[in-house]
Steps between C-alpha positions, in 0.01 A plus 500: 500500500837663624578786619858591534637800762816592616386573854658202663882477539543679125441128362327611193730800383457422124272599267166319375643345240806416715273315775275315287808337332633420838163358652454294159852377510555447907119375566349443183171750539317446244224736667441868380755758634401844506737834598687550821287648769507568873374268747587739766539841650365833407485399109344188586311400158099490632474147362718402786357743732144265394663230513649515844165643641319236453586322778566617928697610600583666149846441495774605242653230252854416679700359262458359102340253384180527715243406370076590447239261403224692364171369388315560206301728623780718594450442884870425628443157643887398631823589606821332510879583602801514281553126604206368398570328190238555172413128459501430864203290639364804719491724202348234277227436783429863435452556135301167455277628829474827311456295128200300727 
């Protein structure tokens, strides 16, 4: 799932619409998108606040693309940088421990 926001260097200025073409076009997502929220700051959206603590120290998301790895039982399980790529072999070692 995706989660666009405009708190990082104005990168995602556009509108929903506007950033899910650009994420299907530029990086092919074929993943659900859902509205523009903040990952930060006093309007931080609580599914970030969650999200971020879950782990210590609990700290905020620093740039896009980060990702969360969350199990199905809704415990978050992982956390990755922006530079961790989706298919990478750390990720994968993830979901298939959290698949297990």
């Amino acid at each position: 799932m995706g989660f666009p926001c405009n708190d990082f260097g104005g990168q995602e200025p556009g509108t929903n619409e506007e950033i899910l073409e650009f994420a299907q076009d530029r990086f092919g997502v074929t993943f659900d998108m859902f509205e523009k929220l903040h990952c930060i700051g006093p309007q931080q959206h609580p599914l970030y606040a969650r999200l971020v603590s879950a782990f210590t120290p609990a700290e905020d998301v620093r740039w896009n693309f980060e990702k969360f790895l969350v199990d199905k039982n809704g415990a978050v399980v992982a956390r990755y940088r922006s530079g961790v790529e989706p298919g990478s072999d750390e990720m994968l070692a993830d979901i298939e421990k959290a698949l297990g």
